[in-house]
N, CA, C and O atoms as a CHARMM CRD file, in Angstrom:
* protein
*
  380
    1    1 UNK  N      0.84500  -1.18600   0.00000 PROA 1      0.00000
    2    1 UNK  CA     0.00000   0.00000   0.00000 PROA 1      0.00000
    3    1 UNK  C      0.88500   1.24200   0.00000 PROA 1      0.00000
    4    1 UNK  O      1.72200   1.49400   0.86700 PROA 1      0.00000
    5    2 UNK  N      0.63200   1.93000  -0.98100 PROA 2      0.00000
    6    2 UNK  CA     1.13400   3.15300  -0.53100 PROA 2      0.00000
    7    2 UNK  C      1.00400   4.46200  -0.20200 PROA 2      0.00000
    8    2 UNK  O     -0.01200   4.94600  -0.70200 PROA 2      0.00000
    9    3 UNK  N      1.76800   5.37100   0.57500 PROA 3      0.00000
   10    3 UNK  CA     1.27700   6.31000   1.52200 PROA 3      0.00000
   11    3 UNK  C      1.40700   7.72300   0.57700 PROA 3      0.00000
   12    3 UNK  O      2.19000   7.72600  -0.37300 PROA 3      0.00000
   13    4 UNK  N      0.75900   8.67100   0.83500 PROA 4      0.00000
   14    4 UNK  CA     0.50100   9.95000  -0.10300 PROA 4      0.00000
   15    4 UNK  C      0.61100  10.91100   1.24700 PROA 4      0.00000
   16    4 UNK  O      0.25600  10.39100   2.30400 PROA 4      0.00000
   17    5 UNK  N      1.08200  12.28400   1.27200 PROA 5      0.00000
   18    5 UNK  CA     1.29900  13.19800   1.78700 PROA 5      0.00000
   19    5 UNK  C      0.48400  14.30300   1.65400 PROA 5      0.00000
   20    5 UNK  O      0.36600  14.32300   0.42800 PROA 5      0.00000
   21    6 UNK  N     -0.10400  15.15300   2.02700 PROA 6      0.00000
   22    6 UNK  CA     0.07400  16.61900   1.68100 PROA 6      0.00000
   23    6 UNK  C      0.81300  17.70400   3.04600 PROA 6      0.00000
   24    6 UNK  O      0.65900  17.58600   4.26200 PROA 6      0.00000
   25    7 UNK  N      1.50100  18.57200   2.39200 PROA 7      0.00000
   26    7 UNK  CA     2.64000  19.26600   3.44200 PROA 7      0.00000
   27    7 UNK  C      2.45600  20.34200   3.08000 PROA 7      0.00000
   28    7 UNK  O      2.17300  20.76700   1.96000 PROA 7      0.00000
   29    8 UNK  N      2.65200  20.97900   4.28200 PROA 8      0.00000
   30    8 UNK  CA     2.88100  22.57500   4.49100 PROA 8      0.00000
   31    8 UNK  C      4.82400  22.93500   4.95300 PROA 8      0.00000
   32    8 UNK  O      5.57600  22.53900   5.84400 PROA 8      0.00000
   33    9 UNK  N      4.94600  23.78500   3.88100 PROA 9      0.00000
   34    9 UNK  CA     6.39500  24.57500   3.86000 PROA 9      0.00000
   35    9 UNK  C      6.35900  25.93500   4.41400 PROA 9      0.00000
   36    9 UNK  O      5.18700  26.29600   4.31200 PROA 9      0.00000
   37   10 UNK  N      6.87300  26.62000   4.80700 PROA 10     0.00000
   38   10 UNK  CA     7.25100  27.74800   5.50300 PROA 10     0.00000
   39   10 UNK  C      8.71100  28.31800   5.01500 PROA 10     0.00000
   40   10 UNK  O      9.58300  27.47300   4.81100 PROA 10     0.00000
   41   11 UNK  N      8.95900  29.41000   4.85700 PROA 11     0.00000
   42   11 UNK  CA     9.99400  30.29800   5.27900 PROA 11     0.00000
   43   11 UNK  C     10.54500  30.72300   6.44300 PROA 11     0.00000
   44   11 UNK  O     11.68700  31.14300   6.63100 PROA 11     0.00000
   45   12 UNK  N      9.55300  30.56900   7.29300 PROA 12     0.00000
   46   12 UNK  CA    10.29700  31.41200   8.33900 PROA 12     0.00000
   47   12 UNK  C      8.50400  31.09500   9.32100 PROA 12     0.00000
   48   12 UNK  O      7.42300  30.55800   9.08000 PROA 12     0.00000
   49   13 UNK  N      8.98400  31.62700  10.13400 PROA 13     0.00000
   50   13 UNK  CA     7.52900  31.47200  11.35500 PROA 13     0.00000
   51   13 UNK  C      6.59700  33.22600  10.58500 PROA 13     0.00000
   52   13 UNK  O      7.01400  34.37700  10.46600 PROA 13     0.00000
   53   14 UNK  N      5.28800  32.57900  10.24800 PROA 14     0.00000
   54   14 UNK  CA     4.05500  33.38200   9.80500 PROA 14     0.00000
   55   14 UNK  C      4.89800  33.88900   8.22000 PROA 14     0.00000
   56   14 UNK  O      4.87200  34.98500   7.65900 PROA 14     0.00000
   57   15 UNK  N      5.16500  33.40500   8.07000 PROA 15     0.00000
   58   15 UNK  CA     6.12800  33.94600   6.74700 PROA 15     0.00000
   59   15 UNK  C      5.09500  32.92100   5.12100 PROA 15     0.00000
   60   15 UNK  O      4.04800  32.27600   5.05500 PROA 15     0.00000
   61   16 UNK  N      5.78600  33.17700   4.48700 PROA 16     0.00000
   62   16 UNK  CA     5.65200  32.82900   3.00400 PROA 16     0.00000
   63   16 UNK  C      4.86900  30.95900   3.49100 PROA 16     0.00000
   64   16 UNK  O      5.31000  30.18200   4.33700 PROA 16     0.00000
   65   17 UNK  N      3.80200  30.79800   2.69400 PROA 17     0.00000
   66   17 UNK  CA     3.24200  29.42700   2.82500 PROA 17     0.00000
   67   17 UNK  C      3.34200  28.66900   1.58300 PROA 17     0.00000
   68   17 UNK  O      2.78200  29.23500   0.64500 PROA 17     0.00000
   69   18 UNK  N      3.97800  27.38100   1.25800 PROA 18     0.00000
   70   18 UNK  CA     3.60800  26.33100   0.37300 PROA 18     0.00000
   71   18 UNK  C      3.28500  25.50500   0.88800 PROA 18     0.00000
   72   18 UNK  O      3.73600  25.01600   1.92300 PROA 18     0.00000
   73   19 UNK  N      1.78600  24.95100  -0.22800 PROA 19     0.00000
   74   19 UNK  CA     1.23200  23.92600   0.26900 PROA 19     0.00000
   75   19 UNK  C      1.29900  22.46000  -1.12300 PROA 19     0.00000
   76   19 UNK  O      0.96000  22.41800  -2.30600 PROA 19     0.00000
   77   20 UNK  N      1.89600  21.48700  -0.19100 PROA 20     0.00000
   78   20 UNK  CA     2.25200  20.28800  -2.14200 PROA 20     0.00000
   79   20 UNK  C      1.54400  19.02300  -1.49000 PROA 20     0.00000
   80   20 UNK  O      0.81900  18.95400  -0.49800 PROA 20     0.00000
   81   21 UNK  N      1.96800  18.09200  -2.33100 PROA 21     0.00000
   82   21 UNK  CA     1.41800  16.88000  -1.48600 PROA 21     0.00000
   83   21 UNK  C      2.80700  15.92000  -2.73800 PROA 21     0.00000
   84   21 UNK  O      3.33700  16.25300  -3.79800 PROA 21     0.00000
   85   22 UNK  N      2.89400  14.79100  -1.92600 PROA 22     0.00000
   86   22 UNK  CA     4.31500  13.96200  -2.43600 PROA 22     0.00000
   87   22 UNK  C      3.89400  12.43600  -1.96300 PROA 22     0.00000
   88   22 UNK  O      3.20900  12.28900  -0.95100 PROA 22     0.00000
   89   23 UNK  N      4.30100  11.40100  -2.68300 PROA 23     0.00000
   90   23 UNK  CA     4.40400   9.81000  -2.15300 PROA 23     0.00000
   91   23 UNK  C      5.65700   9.77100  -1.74100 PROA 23     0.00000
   92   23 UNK  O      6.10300   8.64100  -1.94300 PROA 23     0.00000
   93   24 UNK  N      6.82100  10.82200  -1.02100 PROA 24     0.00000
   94   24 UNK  CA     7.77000  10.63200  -0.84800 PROA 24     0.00000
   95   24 UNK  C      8.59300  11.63400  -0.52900 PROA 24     0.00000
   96   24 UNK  O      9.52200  12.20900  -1.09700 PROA 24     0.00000
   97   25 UNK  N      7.61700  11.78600   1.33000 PROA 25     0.00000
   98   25 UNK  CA     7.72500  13.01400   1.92000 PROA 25     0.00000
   99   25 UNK  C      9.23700  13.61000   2.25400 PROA 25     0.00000
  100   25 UNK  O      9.60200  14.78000   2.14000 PROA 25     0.00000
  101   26 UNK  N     10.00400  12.47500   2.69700 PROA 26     0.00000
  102   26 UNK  CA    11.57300  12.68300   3.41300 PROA 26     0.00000
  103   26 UNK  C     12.27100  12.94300   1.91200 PROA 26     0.00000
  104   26 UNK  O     13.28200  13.63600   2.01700 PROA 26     0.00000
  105   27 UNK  N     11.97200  12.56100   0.60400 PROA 27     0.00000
  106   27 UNK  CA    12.58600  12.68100  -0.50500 PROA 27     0.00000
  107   27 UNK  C     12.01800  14.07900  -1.15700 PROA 27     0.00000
  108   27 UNK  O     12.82700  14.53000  -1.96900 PROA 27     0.00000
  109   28 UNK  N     10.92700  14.81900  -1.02200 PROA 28     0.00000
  110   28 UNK  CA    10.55200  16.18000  -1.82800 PROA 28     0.00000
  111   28 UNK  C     10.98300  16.86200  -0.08700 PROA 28     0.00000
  112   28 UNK  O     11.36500  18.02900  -0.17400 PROA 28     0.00000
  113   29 UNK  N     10.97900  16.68300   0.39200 PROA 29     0.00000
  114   29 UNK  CA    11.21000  17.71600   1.30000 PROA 29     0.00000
  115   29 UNK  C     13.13000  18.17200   1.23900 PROA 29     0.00000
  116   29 UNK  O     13.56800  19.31800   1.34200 PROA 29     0.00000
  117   30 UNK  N     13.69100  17.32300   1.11100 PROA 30     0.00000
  118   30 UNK  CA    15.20000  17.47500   1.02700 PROA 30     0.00000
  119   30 UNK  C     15.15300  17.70100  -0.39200 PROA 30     0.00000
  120   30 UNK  O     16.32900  17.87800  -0.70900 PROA 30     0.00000
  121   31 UNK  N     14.44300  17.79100  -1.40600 PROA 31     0.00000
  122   31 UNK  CA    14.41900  18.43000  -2.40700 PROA 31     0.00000
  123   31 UNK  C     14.51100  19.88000  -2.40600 PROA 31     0.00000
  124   31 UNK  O     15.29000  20.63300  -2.99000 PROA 31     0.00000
  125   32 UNK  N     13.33200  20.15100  -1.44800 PROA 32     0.00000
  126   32 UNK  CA    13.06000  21.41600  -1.32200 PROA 32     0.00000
  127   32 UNK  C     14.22500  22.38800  -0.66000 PROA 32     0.00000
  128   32 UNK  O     14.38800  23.56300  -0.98900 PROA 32     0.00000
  129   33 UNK  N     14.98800  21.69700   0.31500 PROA 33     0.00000
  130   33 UNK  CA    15.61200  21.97600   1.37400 PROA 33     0.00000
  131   33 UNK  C     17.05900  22.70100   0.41400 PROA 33     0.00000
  132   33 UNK  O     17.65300  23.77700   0.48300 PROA 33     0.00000
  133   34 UNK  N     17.20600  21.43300  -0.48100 PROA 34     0.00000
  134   34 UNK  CA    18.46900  21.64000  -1.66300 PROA 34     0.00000
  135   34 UNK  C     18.59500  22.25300  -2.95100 PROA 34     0.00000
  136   34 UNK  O     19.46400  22.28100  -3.82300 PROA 34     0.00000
  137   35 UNK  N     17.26200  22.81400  -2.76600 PROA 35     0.00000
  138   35 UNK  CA    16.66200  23.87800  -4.23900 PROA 35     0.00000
  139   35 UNK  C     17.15200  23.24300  -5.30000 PROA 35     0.00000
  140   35 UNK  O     17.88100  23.71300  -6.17400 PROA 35     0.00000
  141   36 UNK  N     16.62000  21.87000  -5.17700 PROA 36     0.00000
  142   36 UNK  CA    17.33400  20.72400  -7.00600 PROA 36     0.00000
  143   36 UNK  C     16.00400  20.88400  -7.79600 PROA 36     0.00000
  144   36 UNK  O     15.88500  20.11400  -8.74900 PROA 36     0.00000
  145   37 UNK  N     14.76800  21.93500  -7.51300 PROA 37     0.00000
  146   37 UNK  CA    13.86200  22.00000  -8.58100 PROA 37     0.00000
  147   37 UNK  C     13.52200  23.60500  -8.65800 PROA 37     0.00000
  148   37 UNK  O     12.94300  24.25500  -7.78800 PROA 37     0.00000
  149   38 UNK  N     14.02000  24.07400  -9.89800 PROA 38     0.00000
  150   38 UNK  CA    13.31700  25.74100  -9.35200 PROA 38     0.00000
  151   38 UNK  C     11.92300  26.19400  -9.19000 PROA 38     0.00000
  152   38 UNK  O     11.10000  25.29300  -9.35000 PROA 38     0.00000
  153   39 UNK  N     11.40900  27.44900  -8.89100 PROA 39     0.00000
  154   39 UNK  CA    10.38200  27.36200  -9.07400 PROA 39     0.00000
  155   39 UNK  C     10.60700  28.58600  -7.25000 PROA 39     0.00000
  156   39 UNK  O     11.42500  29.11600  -6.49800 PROA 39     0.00000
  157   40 UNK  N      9.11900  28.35200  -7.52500 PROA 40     0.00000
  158   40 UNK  CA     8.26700  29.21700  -6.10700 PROA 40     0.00000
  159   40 UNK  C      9.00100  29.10300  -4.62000 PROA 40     0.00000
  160   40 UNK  O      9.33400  30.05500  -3.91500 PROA 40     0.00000
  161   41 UNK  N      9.11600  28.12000  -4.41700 PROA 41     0.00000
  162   41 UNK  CA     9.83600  27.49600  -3.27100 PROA 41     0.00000
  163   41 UNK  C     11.47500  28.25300  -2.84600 PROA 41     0.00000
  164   41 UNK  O     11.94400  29.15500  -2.15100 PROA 41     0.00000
  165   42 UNK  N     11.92500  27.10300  -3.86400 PROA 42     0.00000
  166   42 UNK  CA    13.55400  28.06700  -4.22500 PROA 42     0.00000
  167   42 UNK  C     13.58100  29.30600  -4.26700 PROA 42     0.00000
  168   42 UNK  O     14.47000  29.91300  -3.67100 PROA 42     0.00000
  169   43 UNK  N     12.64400  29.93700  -4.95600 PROA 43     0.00000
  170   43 UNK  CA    12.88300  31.20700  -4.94200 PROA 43     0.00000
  171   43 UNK  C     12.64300  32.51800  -4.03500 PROA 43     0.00000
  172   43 UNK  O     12.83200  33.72800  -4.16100 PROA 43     0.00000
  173   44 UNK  N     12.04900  31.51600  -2.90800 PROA 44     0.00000
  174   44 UNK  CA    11.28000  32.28100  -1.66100 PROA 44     0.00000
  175   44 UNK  C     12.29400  31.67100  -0.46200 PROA 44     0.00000
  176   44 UNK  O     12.23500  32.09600   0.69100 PROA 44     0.00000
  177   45 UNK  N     13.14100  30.72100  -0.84500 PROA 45     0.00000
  178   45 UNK  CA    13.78000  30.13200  -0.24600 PROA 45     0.00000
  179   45 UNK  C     12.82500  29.08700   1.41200 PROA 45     0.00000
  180   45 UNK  O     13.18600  28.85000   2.56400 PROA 45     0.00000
  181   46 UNK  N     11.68500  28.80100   0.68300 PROA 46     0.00000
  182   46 UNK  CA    10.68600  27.85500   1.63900 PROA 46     0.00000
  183   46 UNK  C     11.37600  26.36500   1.74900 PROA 46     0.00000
  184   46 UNK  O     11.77900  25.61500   0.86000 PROA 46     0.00000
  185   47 UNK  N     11.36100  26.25000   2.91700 PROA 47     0.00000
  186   47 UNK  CA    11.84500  24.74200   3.26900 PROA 47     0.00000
  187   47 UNK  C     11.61700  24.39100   4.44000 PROA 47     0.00000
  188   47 UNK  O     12.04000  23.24700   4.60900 PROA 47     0.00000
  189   48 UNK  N     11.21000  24.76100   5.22800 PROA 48     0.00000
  190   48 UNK  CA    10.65100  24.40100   6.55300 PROA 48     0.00000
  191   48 UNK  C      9.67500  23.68100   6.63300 PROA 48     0.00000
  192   48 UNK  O      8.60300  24.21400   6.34900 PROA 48     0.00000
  193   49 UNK  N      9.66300  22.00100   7.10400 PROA 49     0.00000
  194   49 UNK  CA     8.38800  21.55900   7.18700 PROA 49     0.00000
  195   49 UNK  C      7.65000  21.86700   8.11600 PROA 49     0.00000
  196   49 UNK  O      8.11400  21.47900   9.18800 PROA 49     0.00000
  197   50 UNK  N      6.37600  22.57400   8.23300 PROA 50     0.00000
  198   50 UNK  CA     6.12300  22.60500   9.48100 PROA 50     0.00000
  199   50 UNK  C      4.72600  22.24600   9.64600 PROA 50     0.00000
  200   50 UNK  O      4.01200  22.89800  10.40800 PROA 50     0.00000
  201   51 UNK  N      4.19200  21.04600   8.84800 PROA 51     0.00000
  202   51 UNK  CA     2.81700  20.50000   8.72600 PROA 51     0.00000
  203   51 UNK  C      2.84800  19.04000   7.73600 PROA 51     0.00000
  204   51 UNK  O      3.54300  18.97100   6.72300 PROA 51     0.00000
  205   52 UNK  N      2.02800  17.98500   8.19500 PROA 52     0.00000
  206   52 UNK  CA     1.78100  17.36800   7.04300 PROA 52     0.00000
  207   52 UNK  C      0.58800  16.67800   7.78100 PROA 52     0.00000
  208   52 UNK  O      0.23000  16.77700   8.95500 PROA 52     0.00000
  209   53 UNK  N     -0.09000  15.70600   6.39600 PROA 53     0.00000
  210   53 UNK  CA    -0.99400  14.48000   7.02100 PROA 53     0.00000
  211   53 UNK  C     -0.75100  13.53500   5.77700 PROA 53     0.00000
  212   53 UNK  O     -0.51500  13.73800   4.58600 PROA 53     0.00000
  213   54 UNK  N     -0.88600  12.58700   6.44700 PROA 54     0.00000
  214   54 UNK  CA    -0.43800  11.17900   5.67000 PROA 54     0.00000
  215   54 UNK  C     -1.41000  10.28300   5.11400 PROA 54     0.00000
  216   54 UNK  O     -1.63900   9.46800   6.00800 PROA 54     0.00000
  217   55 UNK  N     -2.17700   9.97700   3.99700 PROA 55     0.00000
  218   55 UNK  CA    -3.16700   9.24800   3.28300 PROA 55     0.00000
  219   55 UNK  C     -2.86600   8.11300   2.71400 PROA 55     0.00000
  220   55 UNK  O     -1.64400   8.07400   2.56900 PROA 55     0.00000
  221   56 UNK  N     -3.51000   6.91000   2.21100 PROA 56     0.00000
  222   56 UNK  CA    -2.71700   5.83300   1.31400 PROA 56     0.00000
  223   56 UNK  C     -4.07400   6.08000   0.52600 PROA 56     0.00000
  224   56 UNK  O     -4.91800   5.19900   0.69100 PROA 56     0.00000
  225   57 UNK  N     -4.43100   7.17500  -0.33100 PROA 57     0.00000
  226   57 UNK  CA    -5.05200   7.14300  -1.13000 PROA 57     0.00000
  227   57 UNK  C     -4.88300   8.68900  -2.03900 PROA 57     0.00000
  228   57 UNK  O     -4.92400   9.86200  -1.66700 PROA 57     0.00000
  229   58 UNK  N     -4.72300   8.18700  -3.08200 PROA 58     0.00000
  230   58 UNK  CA    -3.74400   9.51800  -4.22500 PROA 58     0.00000
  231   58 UNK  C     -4.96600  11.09500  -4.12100 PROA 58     0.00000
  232   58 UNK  O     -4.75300  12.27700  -3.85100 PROA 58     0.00000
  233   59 UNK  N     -6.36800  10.23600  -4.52900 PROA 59     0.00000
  234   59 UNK  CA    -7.18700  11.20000  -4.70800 PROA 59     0.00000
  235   59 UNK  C     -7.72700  12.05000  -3.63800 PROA 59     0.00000
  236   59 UNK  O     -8.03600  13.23000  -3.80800 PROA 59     0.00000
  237   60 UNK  N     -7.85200  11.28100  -2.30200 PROA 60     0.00000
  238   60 UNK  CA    -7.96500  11.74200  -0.88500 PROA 60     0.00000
  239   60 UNK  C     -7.01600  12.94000  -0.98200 PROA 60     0.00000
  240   60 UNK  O     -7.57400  14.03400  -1.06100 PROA 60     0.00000
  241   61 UNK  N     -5.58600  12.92200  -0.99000 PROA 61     0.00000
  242   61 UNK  CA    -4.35200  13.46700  -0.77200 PROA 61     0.00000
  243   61 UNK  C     -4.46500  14.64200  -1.97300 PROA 61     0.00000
  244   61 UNK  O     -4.27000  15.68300  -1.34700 PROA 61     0.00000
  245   62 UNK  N     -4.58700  14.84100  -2.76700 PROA 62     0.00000
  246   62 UNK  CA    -5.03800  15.67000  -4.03000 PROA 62     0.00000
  247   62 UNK  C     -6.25100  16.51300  -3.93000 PROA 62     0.00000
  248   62 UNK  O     -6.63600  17.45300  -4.62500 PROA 62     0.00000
  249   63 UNK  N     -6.70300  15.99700  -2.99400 PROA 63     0.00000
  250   63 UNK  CA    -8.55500  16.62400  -3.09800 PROA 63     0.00000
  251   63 UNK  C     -8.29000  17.42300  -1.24700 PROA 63     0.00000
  252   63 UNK  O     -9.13200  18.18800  -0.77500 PROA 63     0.00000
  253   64 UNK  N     -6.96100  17.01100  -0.45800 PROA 64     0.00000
  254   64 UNK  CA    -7.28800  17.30900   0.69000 PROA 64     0.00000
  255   64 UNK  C     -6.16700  18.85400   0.45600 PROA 64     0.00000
  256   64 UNK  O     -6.27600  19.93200   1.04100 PROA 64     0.00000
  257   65 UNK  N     -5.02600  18.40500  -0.71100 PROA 65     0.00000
  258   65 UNK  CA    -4.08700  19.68200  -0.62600 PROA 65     0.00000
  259   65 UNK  C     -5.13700  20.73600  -1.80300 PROA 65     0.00000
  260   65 UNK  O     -4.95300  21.83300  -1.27800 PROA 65     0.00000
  261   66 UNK  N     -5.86900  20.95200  -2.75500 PROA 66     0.00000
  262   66 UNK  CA    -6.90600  21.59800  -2.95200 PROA 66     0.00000
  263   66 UNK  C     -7.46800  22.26100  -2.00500 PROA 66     0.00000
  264   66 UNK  O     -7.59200  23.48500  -2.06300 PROA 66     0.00000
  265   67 UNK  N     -7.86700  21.56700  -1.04100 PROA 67     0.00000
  266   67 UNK  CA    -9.11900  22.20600   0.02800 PROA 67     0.00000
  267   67 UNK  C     -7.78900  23.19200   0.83800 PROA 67     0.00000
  268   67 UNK  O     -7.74200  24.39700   0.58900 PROA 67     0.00000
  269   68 UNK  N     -7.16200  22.80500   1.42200 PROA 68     0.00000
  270   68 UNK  CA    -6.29300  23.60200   1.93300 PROA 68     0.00000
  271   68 UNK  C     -5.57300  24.76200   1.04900 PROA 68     0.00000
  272   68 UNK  O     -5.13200  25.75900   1.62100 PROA 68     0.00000
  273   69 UNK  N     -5.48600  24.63600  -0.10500 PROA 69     0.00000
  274   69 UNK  CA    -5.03400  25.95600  -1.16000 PROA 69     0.00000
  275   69 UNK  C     -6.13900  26.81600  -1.17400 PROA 69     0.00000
  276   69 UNK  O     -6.00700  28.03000  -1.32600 PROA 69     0.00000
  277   70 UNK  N     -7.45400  26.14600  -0.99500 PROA 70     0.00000
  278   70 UNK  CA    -8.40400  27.10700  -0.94900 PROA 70     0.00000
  279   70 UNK  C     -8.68100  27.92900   0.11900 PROA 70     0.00000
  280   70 UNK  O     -9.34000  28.96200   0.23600 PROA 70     0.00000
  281   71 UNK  N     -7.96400  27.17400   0.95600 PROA 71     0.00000
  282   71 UNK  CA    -8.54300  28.01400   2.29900 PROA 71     0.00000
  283   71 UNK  C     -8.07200  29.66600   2.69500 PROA 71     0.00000
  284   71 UNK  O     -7.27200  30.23900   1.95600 PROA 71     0.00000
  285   72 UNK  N     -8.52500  30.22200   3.66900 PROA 72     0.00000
  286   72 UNK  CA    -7.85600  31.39100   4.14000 PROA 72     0.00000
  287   72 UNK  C     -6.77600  31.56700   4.94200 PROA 72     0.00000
  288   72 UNK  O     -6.82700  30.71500   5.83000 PROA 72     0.00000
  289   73 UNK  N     -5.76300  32.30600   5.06400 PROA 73     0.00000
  290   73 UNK  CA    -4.75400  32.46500   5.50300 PROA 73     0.00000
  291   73 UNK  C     -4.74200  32.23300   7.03200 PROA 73     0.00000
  292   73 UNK  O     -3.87500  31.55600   7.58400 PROA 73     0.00000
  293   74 UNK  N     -5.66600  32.78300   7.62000 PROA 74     0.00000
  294   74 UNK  CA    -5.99800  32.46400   9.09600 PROA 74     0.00000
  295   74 UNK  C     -6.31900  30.85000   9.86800 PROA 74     0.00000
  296   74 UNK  O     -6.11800  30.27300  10.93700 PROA 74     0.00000
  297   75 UNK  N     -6.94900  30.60700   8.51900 PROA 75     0.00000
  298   75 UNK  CA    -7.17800  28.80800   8.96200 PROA 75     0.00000
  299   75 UNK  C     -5.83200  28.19200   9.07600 PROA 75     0.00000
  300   75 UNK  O     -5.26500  27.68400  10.04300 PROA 75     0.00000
  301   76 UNK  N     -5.29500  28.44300   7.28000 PROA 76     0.00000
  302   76 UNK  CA    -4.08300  27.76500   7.48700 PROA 76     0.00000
  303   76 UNK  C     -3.22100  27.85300   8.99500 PROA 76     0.00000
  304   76 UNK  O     -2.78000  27.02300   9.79000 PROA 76     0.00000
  305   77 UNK  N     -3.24800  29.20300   8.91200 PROA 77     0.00000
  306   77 UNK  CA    -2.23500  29.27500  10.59500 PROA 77     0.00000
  307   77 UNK  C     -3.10900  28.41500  11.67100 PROA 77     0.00000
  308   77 UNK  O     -2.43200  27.49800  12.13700 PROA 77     0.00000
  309   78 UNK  N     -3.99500  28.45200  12.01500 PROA 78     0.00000
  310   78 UNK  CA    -4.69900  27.85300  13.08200 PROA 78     0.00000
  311   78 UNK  C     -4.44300  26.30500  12.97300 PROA 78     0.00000
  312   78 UNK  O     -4.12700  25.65500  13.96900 PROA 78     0.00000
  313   79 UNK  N     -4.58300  25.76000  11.78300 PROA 79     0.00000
  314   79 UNK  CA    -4.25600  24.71700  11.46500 PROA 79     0.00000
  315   79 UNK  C     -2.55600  23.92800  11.85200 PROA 79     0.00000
  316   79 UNK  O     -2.37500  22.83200  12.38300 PROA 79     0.00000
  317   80 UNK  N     -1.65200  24.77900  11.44200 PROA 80     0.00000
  318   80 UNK  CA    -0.56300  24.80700  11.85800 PROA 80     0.00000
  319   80 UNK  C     -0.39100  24.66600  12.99500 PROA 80     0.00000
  320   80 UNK  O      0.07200  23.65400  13.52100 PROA 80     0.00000
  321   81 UNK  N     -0.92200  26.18100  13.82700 PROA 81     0.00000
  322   81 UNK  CA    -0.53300  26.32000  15.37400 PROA 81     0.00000
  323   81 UNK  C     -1.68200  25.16100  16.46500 PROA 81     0.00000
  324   81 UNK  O     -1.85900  25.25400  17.68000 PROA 81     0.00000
  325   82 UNK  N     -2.09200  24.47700  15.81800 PROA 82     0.00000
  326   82 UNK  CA    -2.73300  23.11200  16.45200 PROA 82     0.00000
  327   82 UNK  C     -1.77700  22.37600  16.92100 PROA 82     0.00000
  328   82 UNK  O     -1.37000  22.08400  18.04600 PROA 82     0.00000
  329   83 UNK  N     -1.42400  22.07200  15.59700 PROA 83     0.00000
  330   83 UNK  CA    -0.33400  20.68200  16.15700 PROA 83     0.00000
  331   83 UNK  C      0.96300  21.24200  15.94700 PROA 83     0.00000
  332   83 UNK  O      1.75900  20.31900  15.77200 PROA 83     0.00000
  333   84 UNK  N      1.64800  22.62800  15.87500 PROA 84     0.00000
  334   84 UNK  CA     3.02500  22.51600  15.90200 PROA 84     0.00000
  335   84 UNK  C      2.82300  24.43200  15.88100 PROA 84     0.00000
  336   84 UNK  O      2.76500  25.33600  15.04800 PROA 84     0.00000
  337   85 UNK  N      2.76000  24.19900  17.81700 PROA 85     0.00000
  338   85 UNK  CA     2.88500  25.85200  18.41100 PROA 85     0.00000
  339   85 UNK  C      4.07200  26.70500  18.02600 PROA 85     0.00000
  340   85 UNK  O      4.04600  27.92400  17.86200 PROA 85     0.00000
  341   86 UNK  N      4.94800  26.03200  17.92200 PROA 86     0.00000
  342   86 UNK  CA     6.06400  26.35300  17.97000 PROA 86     0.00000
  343   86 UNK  C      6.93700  26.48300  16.24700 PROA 86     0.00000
  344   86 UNK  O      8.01000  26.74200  15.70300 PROA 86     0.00000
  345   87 UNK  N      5.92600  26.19600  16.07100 PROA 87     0.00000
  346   87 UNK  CA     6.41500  26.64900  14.25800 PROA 87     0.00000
  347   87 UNK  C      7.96900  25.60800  13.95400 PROA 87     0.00000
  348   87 UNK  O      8.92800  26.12600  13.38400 PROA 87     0.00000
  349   88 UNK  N      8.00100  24.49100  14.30900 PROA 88     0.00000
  350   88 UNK  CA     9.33800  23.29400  14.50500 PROA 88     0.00000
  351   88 UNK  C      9.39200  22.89200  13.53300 PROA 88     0.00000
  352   88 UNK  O      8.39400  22.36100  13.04500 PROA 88     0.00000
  353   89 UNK  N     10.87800  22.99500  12.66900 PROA 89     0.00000
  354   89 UNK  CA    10.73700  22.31200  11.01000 PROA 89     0.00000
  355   89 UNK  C     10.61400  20.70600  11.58000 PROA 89     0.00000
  356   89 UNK  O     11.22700  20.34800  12.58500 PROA 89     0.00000
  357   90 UNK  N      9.88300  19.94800  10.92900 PROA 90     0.00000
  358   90 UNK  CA     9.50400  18.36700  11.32200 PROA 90     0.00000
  359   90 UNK  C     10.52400  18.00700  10.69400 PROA 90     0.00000
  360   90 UNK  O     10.74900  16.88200  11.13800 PROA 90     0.00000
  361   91 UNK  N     11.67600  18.36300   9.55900 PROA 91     0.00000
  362   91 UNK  CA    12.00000  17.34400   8.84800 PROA 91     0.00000
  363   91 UNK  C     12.81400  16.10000   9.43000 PROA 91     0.00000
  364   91 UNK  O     12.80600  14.90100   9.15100 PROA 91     0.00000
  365   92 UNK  N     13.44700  16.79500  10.25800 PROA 92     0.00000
  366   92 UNK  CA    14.56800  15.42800  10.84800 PROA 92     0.00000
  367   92 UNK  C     13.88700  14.86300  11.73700 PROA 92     0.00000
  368   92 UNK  O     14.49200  13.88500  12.17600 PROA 92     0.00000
  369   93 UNK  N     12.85500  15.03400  12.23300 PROA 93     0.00000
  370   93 UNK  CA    11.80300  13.60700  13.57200 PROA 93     0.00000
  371   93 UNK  C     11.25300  12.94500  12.02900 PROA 93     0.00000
  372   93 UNK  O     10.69700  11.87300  12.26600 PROA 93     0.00000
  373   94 UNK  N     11.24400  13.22700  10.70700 PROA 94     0.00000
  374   94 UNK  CA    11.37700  12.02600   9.57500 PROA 94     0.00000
  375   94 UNK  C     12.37800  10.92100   9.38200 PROA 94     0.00000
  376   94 UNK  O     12.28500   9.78000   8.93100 PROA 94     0.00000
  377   95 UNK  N     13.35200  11.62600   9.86600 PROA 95     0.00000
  378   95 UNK  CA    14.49900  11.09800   9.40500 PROA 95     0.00000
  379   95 UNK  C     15.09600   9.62700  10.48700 PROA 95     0.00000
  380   95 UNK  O     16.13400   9.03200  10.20000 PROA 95     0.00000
């Protein structure tokens, strides 16, 4: 079975937001980290994980990072400051 992501990136605490979704969270996130794809990210210099949720279903995971692009800026944060007060890049408790 396999597992599908959608993640929230940060710049910095309340700073710049990307929101992606990946089957291969510890591998796009050190992507991100190493700017090996250009684009929005790199260029905002976003790499902080500081959100995800984990699905084993593609369309769930696609339909859940949608709903969250749609949302408002205030949710997103609330959402965030739920489970990670402290604005903590997650990547290495992946690792």
């Amino acid at each position: 079975m396999n597992n599908y992501y959608v993640y929230i990136l940060t710049s910095r605490r309340n700073g710049t937001l990307y929101i992606g979704v990946t089957n291969d969270l510890i591998k796009r996130i050190w992507e991100h980290k190493n700017h090996s794809k250009k684009g929005f990210t790199e260029k905002y210099n976003i790499c902080q994980l500081i959100y995800f949720e984990q699905t084993n279903n593609i369309n769930s995971a696609i339909n859940r990072e949608k709903q969250l692009k749609s949302w408002n800026r205030k949710w997103k944060l609330d959402l965030i400051e739920k489970v990670n007060p402290d604005w903590k890049d997650l990547y290495q408790e992946l690792l």
